[in-house]
C-alpha positions as CSV (number, residue, x, y, z in Angstrom):
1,X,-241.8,14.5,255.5
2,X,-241.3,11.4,257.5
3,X,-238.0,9.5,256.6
4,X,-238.0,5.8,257.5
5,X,-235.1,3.8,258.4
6,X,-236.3,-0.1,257.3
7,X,-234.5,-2.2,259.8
8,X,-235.1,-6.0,259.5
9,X,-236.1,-7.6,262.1
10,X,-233.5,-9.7,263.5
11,X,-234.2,-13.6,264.8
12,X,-234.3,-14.6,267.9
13,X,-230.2,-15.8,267.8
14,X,-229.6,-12.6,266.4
15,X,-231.5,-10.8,269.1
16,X,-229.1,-11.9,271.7
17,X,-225.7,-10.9,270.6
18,X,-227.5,-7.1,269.0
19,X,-228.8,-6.5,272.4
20,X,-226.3,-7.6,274.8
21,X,-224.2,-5.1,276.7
22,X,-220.9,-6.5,277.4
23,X,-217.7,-4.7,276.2
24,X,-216.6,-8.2,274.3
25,X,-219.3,-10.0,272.7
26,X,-217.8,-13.1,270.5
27,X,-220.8,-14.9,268.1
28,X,-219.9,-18.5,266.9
29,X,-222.5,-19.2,264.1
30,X,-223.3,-21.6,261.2
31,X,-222.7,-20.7,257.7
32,X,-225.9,-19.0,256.4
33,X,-227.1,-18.5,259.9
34,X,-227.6,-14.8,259.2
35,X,-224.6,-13.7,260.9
36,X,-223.4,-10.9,258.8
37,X,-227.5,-9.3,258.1
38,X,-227.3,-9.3,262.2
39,X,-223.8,-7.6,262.2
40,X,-225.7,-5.0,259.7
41,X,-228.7,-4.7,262.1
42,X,-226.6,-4.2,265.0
43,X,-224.1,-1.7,263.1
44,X,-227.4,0.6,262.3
45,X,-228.7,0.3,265.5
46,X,-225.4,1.8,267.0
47,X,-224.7,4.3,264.1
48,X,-228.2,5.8,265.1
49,X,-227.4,6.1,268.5
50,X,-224.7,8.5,267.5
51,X,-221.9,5.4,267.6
52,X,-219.0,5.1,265.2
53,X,-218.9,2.0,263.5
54,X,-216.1,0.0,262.0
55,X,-217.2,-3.3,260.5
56,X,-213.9,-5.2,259.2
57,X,-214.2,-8.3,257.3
58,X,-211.2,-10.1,255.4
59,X,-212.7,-9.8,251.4
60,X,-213.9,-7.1,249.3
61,X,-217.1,-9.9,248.5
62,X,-217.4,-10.0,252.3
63,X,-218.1,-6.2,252.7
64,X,-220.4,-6.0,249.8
65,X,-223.3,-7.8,251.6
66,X,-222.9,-6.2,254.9
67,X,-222.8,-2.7,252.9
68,X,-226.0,-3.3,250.7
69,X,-227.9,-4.5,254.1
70,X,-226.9,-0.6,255.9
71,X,-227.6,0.9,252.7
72,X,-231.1,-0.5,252.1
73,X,-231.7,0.5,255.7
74,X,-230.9,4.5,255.9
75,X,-232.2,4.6,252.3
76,X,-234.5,7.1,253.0
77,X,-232.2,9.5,254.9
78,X,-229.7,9.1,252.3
79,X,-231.2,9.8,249.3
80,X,-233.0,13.3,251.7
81,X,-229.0,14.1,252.2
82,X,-229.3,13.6,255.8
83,X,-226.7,10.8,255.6
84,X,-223.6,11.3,253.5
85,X,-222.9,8.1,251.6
86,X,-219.8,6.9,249.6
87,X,-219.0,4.4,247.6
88,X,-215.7,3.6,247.0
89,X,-215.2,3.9,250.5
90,X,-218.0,2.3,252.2
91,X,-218.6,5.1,254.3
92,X,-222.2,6.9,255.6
93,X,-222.2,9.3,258.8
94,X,-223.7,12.1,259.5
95,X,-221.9,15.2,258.3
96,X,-220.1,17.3,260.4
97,X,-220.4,14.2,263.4
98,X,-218.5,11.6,264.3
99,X,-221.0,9.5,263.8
100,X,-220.2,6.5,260.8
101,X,-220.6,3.6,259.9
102,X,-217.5,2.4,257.7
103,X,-216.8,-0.9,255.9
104,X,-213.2,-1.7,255.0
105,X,-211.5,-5.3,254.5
106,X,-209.3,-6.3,256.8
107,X,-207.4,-9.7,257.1
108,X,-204.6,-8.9,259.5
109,X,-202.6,-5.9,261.2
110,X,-201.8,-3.2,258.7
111,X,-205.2,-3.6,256.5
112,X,-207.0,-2.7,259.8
113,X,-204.8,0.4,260.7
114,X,-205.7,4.0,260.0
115,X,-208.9,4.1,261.4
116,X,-210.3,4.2,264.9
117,X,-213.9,3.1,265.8
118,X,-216.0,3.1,269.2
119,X,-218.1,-0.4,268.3
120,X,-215.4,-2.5,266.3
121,X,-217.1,-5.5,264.2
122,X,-214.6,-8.3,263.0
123,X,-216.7,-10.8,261.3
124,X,-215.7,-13.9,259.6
125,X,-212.9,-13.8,262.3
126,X,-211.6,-16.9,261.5
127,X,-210.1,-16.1,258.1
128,X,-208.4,-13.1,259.7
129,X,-204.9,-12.9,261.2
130,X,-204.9,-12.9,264.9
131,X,-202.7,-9.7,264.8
132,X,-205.5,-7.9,263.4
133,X,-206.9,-8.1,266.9
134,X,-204.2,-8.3,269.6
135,X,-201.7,-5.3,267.7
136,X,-204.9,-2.9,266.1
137,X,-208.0,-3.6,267.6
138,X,-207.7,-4.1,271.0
139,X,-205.4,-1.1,271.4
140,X,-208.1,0.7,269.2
141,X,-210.6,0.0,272.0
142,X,-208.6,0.8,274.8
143,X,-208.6,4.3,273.5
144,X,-212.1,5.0,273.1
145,X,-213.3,2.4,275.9
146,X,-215.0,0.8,272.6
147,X,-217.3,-2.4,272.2
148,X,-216.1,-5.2,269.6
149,X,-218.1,-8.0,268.2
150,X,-216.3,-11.4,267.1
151,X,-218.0,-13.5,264.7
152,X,-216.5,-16.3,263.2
153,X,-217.6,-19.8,261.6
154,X,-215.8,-22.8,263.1
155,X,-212.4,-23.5,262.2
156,X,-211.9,-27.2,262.3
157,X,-208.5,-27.8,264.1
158,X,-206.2,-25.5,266.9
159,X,-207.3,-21.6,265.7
160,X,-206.8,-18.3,267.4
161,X,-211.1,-17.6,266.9
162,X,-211.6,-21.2,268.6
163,X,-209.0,-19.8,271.6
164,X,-210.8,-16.6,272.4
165,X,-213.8,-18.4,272.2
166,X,-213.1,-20.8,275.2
167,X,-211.4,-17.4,277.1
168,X,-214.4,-15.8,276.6
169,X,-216.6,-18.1,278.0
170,X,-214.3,-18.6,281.2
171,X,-214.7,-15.3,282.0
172,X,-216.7,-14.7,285.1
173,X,-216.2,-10.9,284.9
174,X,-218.9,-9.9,282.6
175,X,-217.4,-8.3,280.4
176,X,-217.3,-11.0,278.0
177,X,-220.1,-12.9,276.6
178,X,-220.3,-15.7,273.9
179,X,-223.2,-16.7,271.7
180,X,-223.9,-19.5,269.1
181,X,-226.4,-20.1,266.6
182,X,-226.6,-22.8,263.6
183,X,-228.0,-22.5,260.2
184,X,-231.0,-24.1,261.5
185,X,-231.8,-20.9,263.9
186,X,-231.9,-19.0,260.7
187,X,-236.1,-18.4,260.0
188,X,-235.2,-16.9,256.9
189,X,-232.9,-19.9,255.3
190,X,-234.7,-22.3,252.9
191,X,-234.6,-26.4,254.1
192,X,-233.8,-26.9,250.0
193,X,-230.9,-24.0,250.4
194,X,-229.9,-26.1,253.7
195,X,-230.0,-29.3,251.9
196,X,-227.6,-27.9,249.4
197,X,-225.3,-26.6,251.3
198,X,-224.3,-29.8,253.0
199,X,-225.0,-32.3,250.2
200,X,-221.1,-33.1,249.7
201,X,-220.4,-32.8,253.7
202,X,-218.5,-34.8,256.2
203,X,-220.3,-35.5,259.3
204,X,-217.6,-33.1,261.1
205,X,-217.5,-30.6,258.9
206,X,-221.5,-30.3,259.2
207,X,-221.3,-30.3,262.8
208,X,-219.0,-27.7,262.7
209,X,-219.9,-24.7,260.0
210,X,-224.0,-25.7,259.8
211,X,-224.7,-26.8,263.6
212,X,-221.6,-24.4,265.2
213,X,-220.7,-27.0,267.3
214,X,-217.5,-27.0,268.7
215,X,-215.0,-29.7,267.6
216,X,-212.6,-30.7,270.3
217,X,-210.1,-33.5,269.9
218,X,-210.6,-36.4,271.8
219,X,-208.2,-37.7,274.4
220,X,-209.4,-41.2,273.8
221,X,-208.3,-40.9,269.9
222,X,-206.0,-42.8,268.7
223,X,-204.1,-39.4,267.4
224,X,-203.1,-36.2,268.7
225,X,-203.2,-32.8,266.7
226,X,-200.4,-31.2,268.5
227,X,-197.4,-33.7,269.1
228,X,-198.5,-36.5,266.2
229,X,-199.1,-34.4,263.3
230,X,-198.4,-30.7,263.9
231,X,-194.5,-31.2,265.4
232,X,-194.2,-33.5,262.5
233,X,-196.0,-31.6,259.8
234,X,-193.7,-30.5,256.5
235,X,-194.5,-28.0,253.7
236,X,-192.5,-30.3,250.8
237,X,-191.3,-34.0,250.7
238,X,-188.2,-35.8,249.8
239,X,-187.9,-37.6,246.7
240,X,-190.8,-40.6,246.5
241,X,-190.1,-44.1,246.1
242,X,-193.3,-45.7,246.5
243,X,-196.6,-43.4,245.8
244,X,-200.5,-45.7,247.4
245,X,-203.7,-44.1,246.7
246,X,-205.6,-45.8,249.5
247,X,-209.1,-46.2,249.0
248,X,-212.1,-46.8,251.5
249,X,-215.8,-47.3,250.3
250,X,-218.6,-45.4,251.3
251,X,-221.1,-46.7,253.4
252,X,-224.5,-45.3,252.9
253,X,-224.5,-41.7,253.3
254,X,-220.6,-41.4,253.9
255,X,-218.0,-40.1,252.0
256,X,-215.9,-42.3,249.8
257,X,-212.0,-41.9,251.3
258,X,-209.5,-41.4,249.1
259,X,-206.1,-40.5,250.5
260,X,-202.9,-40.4,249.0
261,X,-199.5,-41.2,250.6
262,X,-196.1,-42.1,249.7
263,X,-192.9,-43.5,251.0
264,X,-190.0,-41.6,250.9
265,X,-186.2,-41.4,250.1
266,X,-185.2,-40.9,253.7
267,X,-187.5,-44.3,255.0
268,X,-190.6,-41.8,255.9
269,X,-193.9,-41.9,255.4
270,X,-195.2,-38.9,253.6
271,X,-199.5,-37.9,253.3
272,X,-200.0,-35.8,249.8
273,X,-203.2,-36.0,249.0
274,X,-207.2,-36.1,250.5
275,X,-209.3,-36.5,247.3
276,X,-212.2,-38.0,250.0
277,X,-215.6,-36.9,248.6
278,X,-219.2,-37.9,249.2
279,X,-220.6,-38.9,245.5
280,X,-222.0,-41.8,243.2
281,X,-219.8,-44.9,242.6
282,X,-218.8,-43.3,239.1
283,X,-217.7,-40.0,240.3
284,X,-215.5,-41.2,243.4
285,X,-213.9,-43.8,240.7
286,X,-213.0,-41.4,238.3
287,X,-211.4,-39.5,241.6
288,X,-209.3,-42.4,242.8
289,X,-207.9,-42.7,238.4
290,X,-207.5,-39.0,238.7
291,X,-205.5,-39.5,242.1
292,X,-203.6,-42.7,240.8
293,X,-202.4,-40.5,237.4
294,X,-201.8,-36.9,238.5
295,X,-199.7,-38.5,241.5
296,X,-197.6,-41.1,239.4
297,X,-199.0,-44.1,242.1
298,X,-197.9,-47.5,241.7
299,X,-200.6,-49.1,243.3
300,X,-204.2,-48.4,244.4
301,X,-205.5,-50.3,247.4
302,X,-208.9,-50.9,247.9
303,X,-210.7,-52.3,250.6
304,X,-213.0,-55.4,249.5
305,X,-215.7,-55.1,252.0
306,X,-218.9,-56.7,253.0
307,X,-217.4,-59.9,250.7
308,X,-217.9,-58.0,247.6
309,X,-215.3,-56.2,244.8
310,X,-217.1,-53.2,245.0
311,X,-213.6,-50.8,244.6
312,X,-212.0,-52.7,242.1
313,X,-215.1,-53.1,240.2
314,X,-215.9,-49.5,239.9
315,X,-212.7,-48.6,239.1
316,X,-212.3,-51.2,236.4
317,X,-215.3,-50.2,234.6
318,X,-214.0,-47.2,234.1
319,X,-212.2,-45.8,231.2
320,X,-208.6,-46.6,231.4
321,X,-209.0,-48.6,235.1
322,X,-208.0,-52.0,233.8
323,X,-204.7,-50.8,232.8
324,X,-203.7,-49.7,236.6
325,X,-202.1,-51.7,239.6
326,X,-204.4,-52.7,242.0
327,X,-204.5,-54.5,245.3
328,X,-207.8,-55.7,247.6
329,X,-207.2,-55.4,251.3
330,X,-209.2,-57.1,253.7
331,X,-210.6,-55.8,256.9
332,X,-210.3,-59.1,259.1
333,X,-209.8,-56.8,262.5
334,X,-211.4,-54.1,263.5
335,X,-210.3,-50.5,263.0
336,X,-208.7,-49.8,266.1
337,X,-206.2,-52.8,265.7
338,X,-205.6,-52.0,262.3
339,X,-205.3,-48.2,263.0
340,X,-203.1,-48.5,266.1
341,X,-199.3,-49.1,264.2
342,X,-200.1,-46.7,262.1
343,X,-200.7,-44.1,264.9
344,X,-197.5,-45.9,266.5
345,X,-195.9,-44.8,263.9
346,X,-197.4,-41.0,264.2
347,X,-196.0,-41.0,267.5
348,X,-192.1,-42.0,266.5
349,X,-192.4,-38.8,264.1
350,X,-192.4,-41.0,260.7
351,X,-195.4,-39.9,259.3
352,X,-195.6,-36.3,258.1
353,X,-198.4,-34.7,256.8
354,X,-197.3,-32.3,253.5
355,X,-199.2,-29.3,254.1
356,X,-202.7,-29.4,255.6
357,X,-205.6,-31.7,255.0
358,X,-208.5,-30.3,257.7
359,X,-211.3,-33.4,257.4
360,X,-208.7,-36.2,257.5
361,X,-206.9,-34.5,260.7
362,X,-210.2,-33.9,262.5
363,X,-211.5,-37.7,261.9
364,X,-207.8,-38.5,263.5
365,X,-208.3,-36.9,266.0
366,X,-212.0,-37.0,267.2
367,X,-212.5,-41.0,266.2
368,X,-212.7,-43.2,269.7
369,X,-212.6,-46.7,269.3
370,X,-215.6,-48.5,270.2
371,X,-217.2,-45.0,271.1
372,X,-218.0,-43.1,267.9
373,X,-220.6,-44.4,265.7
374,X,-219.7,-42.3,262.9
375,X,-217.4,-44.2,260.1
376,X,-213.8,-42.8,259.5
377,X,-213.7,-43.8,255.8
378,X,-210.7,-40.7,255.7
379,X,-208.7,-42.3,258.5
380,X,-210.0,-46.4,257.6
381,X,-208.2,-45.0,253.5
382,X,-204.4,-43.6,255.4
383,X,-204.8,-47.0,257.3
384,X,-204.6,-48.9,254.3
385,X,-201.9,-46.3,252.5
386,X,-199.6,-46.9,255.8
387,X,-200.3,-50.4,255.7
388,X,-198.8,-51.1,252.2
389,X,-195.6,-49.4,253.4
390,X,-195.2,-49.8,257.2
391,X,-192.3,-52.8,256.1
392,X,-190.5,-50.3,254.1
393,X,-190.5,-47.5,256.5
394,X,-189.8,-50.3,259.2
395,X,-186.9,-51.3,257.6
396,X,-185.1,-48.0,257.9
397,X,-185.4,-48.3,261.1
398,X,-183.1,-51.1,260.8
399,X,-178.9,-51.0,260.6
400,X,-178.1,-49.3,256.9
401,X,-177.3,-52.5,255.9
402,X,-181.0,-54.0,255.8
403,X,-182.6,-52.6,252.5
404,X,-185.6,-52.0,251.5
405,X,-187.4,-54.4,249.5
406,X,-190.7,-53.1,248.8
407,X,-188.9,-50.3,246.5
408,X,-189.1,-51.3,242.6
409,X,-187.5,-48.6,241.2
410,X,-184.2,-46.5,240.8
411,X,-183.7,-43.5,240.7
412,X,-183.3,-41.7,237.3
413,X,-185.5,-38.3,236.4
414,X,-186.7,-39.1,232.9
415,X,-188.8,-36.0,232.1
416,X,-190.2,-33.1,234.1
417,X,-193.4,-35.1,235.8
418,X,-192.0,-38.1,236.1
419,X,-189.8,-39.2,239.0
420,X,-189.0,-42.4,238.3
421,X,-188.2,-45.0,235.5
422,X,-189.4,-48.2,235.9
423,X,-187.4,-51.5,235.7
């Protein structure tokens, strides 16, 4: 009897990296691009060339689609016990051979140890540890003179996937080679699925993880990753003496930005919050009450643009937005003046970012006045946040004498949430 192993047939994008013969091949792809069914196609392909196969990805829900894909594939073989197959440990070879195809999650060193593998297949790279590479599986590979396959969706920001990428394609030896497909290249992927899938994204995030393009800060921004934000960034704050919830419109199609900042007890400024989201007038209202409460603000301020209220409006109309503090700012000079003492103050180290907030950072970094054409309603919302409290943070920088007079409160804890009491 005739046993059939029922490949797919790959797309064109596909084609390219399953075909290609250098050692190092390192795929940069949209999300639903069809990355992970080519990894599958290409890990059969090898596995019936008598290859040994490791495909590491970082979650168990990762492995599961990659494993159905080789499993519906050497069905046939399988279920004739030509092909021993098991379960719990993703594993099918041929008995007796060293010829397998295994499945295992791996996020960083040790989770990838205890194997060895001639074609090594990290996918969704960028959610692994870079020591899963550099201690395990490039050692792994020099011992068997292996192949490995990188593929990764972009990582907004400075990421090791992003690095190798770029040392890859400097490489004039050959022995690397870098591919890159979007969702669109996907034959298979429904414009309705598509359509879904970015309903509720930014412009730069769409560029990046649907059309895999590669986002690169700008040396014309106004900000820079490394020395503005990254030196300065902090994983906790100081005690708060002034909380803004800074709010830019949307504009058509944009996202609403909503960022939250403070001013803290040591005369810094301190980002807590990116609530931005791309919805209707009533959603992204609720979102800025939500952001006001949960962050104990004392003010919301709202750009009143185009000559209309449209902020305060919306928020008013809503249940519980008459009751809260609320100021209209007015957008008399254009972005770049406004922007450029707020990045001033980037630079002098006094704005720190309290964790990590991927969207606002990119539009930071990539937005060039009187270049882009896109609207920074992330970066236009920390304008107005730093704007409320540049005097106070100002002041500080002033002999201990000077104080600060923006500050209404004094300190006293009066309950577990609450910071402050008000006088």
């Amino acid at each position: 009897m005739e046993l059939v192993v029922r490949l797919k047939t790959p797309h064109e994008k596909q084609r390219a990296f399953i075909e290609s013969k250098a050692k190092r091949k390192i795929v940069r792809a949209g999300r639903r691009s069809g990355k992970t069914t080519g990894a599958s196609i290409k890990a059969v392909d090898d596995f019936l060339d008598g290859h040994r196969i490791l495909y590491a990805v970082p979650t168990q829900e990762q492995v599961d689609r990659f494993w159905f894909e080789c499993k519906i594939a050497l069905k046939e073989p399988i279920e004739a016990g030509i092909y021993y197959k098991n379960e719990t440990k993703h594993i099918i070879e041929l008995p007796g051979t060293e010829q397998r195809i295994r499945a295992k999650t791996a996020w960083n060193a040790d989770s990838l140890r205890g194997d060895y593998a001639d074609e090594l297949i990290l996918d969704e790279y960028q959610q692994m540890d870079e020591d899963a590479w550099s201690l395990v599986g490039a050692p792994m590979m020099l011992d068997t003179d292996g192949n490995t396959t990188f593929i990764y969706t972009q990582k907004r920001g400075k990421h090791h996937s992003k690095e190798l990428f770029k040392k890859a394609k400097e490489d004039q030896s050959g022995r690397w080679e870098t591919f890159v497909f979007s969702s669109h290249d996907n034959p298979h992927l429904s414009q309705e699925a598509l359509d879904e899938i970015t309903l509720d994204m930014t412009t730069i995030a769409y560029r990046a993880e649907i059309l895999a393009e590669d986002i690169e800060d700008d040396p014309m921004a106004l900000w820079r990753r490394q020395e503005m934000i990254e030196d300065h960034r902090v994983t906790s704050h100081p005690a708060l003496v002034r909380v803004i919830v800074g709010v830019d419109p949307p504009g058509g199609a944009t996202e609403c930005g909503i960022i939250v900042g403070a001013l803290g007890k040591d005369g810094d400024g301190y980002i807590i919050e990116d609530r931005s989201l791309k919805a209707s007038p009533a959603k992204w209202g609720s979102e800025v009450l939500t952001a006001y409460h949960h962050n104990e603000a004392d003010r919301i301020v709202g750009e009143k643009n185009y000559g209309g209220d449209m902020v305060e409006n919306t928020i008013r109309r809503l249940e519980g937005g008459e009751l809260v503090s609320y100021k209209d700012v007015h957008a008399t000079r254009g972005k770049a003046v406004r922007a450029e003492p707020v990045a001033a103050l980037y630079e002098q180290g006094r704005i720190h970012h309290v964790g990590e907030f991927p969207d606002l950072e990119d539009e930071l970094c990539t937005w060039v006045p009187g270049v882009s054409k896109w609207s920074p309603n992330r970066l236009d919302a920390l304008v107005w946040v730093i704007t409320e409290i540049i005097p106070a943070i100002r002041a500080r920088s002033l002999p201990e004498t000077q104080p600060i007079q923006e500050s209404k409160f004094l300190e006293e804890p009066v309950g577990e949430k609450s910071r402050w009491k008000r006088y």
